[in-house]
N, C-alpha and C positions, 0 to 999 in steps of 0.2 A: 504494500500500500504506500501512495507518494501522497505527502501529506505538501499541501500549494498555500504557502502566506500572502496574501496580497496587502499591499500597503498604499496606501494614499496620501500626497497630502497636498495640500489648498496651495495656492501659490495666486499671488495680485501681482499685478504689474501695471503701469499705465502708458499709453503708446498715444505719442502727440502724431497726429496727422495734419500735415499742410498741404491743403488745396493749391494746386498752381497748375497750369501750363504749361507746357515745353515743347519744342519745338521738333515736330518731326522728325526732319533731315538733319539740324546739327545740333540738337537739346539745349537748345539756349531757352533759359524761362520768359514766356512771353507775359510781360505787363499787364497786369488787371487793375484796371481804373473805375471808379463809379463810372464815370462822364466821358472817358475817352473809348473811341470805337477801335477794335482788331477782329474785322470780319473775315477769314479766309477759309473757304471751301469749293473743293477742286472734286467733280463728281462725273460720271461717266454711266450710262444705264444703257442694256438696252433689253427688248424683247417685246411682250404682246400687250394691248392697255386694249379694253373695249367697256363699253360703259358697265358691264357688269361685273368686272374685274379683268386680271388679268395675270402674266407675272415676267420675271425676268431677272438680270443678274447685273452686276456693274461693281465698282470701286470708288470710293473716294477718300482725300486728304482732308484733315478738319484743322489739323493745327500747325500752321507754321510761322515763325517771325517775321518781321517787317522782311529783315535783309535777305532773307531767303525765296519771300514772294515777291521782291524785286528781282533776285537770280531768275525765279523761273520767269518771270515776266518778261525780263532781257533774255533767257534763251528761248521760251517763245517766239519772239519778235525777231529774233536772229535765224530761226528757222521757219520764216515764212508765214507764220500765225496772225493774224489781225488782232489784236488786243485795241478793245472799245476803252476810253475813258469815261467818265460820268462824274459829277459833280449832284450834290443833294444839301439841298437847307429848306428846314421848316420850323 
């Protein structure tokens, strides 16, 4: 007969978690401001939409820094891409 102790014991710890952003391509942490905007999202779908549904597959990018959606933006533009600008105030 094998006789089996099992022992336990409690243990607490506490683990700080910081919310933040980082940057895709080169993990630089991107700025969070109440009032200043960093919208970037780079999205690709494709497949079947009919008004009753439908479905399909795709990719996209959600978080990268200024300096790095200026890289893709200049190598966009560098290989033949039309990149729109836009302006907005209200």
């Amino acid at each position: 007969m094998t006789t089996i102790i099992l022992e336990s014991k409690e243990v607490t710890s506490t683990v700080v978690v910081k919310a933040k952003y980082v940057c895709d391509r080169c993990g630089a942490e991107i700025p969070s401001h109440l009032y200043n905007v960093h919208d970037f999202t780079l999205t690709f779908e494709r497949g079947t939409s009919y008004p009753d549904g439908g479905n399909g597959d795709g990719w996209h990018v959600n978080d990268m820094c200024q300096n790095c959606v200026m890289w893709l933006r200049n190598l966009l533009i560098a290989n033949g891409v039309k990149v729109e600008t836009f302006e907005w105030d209200y």
